[in-house]
Each structure stands twice: as structure tokens, then as C-alpha cells.
C-alpha positions in Angstrom: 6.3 0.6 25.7 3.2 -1.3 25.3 2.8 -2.5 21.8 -0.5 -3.8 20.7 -1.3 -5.2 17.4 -5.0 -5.9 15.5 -6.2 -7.4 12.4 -6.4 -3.7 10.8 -4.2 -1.3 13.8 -1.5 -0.9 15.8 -1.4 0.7 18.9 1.6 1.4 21.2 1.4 3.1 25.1 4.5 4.8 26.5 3.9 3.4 30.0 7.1 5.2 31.4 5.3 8.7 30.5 2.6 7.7 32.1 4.1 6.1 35.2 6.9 8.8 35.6 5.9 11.8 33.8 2.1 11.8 34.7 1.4 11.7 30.8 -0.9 10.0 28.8 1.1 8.7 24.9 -0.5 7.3 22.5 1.1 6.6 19.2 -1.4 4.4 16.7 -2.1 4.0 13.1 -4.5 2.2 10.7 -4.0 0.8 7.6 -1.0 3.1 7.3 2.6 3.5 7.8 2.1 6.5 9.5 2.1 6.7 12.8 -0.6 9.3 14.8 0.2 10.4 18.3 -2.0 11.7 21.3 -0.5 12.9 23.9 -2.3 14.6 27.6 -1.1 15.1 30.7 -3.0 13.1 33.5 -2.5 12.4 37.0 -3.2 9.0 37.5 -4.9 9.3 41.4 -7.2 11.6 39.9 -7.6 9.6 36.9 -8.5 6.0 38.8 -10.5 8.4 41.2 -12.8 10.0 38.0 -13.5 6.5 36.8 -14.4 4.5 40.4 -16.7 7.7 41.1 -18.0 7.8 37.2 -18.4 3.8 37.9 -20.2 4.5 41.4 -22.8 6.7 40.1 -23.2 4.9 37.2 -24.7 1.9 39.6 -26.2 4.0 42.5 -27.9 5.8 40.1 -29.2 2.5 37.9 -27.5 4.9 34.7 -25.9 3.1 32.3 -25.3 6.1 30.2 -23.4 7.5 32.5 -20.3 4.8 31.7 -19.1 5.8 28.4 -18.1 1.8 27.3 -21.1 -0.5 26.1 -20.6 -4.1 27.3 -19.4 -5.7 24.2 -16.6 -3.0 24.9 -15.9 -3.9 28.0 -15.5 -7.2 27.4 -13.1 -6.6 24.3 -11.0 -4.3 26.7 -11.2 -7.1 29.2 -10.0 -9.5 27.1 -7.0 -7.0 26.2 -6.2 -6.7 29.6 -5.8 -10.6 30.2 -4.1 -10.8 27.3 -1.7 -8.4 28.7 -1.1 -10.2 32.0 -0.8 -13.3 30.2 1.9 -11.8 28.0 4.2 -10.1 30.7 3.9 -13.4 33.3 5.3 -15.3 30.3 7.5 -13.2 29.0 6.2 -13.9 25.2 3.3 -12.3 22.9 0.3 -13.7 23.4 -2.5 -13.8 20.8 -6.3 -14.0 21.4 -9.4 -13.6 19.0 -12.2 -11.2 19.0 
């Protein structure tokens, strides 16, 4: 489980789903105790396929619409992801601003 906490959310990923059982779980809630869940079944060839080719276009075409993240997005989920890597290399939680 990949837990991920903000300023005003939490947000948790059931990696095993998704790496054994082809199935996207979601479980996140804001400014609650509650917990919300989404849940979809993926297949994650198709799924890294969808993006690269949605990615592709995107730049063949010179479209930027057709990328459904703005940059200031993209950076946020960039820094996420570092974060991430960071975090499981040392074994610890790792912190980082917005």
C-alpha cells in the first residue's frame, strides 16, 4: 500500500491490486474520517501503451490539449514521484513542499 499524505488529504494505492490483479484501488478522503474508494480494472500494457501514444500525438501533433495534465501538474506529480523513490531507497517517509 502506497500511503500519501497532504496538507488537506490522504491518499493510499493498493499497488498489489494493481501489480497482481490488474486493478486500479484508490482509497482517499478529505477533511474527513471517511475514507472514499475507487476502484477499475486496468491492464497495465494497455494502460502505459494509452498514455506513450496519448503523449506521442500530443507532440506530433503540436496539441497540448490532447494531454489531460497542465504543466504546474506535472510538475506537482513529478515531484510526488521523486518523493516516492526517495522514500523507498531510504526506507523512511520523506517530506517535500508544494
Amino acid at each position: 500500500m502506497l500511503e500519501v499524505y497532504g496538507q488537506d488529504f490522504s491518499l493510499k494505492i493498493d499497488l498489489y491490486k494493481l501489480r497482481y490483479k490488474n486493478e486500479a484501488t484508490v482509497l482517499y478522503k478529505e477533511a474527513t474520517d471517511h475514507w472514499n474508494s475507487i476502484s477499475h480494472p486496468t491492464c497495465k500494457k494497455n494502460l502505459l501503451k494509452s498514455e506513450s501514444e496519448a503523449f506521442l500525438t500530443a507532440i506530433s501533433q503540436n496539441n497540448p490539449t490532447l494531454i489531460r495534465s497542465h504543466y504546474p501538474d506535472a510538475v506537482k506529480t513529478l515531484k510526488v514521484a521523486l518523493a516516492m523513490n526517495q522514500s523507498s531507497a531510504l526506507s523512511q517517509f520523506t517530506t517535500f513542499s508544494s
